[in-house]
C-alpha positions in Angstrom: -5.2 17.7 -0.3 -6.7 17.4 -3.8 -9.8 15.4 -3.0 -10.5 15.1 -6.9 -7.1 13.3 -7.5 -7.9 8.9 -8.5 -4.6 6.7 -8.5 -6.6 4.7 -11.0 -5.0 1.5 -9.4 -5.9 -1.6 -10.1 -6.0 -4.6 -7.4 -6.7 -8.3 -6.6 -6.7 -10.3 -3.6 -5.7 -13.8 -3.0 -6.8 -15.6 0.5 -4.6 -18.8 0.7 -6.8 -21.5 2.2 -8.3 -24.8 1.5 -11.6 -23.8 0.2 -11.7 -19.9 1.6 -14.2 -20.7 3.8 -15.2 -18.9 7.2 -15.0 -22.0 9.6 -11.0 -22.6 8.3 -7.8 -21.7 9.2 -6.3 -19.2 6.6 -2.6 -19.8 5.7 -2.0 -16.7 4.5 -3.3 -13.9 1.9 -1.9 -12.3 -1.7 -2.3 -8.6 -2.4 -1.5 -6.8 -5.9 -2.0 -3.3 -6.6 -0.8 -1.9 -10.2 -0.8 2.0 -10.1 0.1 3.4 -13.5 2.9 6.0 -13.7 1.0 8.3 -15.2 -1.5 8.9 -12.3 1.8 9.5 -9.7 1.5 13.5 -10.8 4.3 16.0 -9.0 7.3 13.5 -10.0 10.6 14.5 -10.9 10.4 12.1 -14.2 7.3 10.7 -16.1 9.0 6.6 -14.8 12.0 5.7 -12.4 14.5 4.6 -14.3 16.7 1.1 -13.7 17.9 0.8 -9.9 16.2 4.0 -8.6 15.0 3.6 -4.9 11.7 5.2 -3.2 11.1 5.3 0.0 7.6 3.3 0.2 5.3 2.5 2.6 1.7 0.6 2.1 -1.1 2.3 5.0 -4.6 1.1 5.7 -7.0 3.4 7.5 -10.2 2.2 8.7 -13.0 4.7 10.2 -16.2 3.4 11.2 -18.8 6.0 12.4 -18.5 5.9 16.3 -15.9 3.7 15.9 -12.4 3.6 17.2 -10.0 4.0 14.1 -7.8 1.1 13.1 -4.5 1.6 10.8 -2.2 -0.9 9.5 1.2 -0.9 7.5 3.4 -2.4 5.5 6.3 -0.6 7.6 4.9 0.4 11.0 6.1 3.2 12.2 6.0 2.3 15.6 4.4 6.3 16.9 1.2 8.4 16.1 3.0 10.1 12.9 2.8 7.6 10.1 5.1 9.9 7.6 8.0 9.0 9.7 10.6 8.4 6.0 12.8 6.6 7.8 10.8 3.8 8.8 9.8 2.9 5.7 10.8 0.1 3.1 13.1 0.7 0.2 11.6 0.0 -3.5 14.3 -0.4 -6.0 13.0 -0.5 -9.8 15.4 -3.4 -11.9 14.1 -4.6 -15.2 
């Protein structure tokens, strides 16, 4: 694992509710994440081209010392091994 690698992504967050306040209900949330191409090293082409598919999946690891861990995803893979290719979602590039 190269510890010194940086995806350089950029992100914002969106939480959908009346006035995004603690005592609400949330309807929902908006996440974007922009990773440039560039920073994706070890790929067979510098960009996908039009209608290329990757196999994707989005995972979200939280340690806290002492803490139990907790781990989300975009495509769950349903057993301890989350680099299980099939379970994940298809992104298709268009224009």
């Amino acid at each position: 694992m190269d510890l010194s690698w940086s995806s350089r992504a950029r992100h914002a967050v969106h939480v959908d509710a009346p006035l995004n306040d603690s005592r609400d209900v949330d309807r929902g949330w908006t996440a974007e994440l922009a990773i440039p191409f560039a920073a994706l090293t070890g790929m067979p082409r510098p960009r996908p081209q039009r209608a290329d598919r990757w196999r994707f999946n989005l995972y979200r690891l939280r340690q806290a010392l002492g803490q139990p861990g907790e781990g989300q995803a975009y495509a769950p893979p349903m057993m301890g091994d989350f680099h299980d290719l099939d379970r994940f979602a298809t992104l298709r590039f268009d224009d």
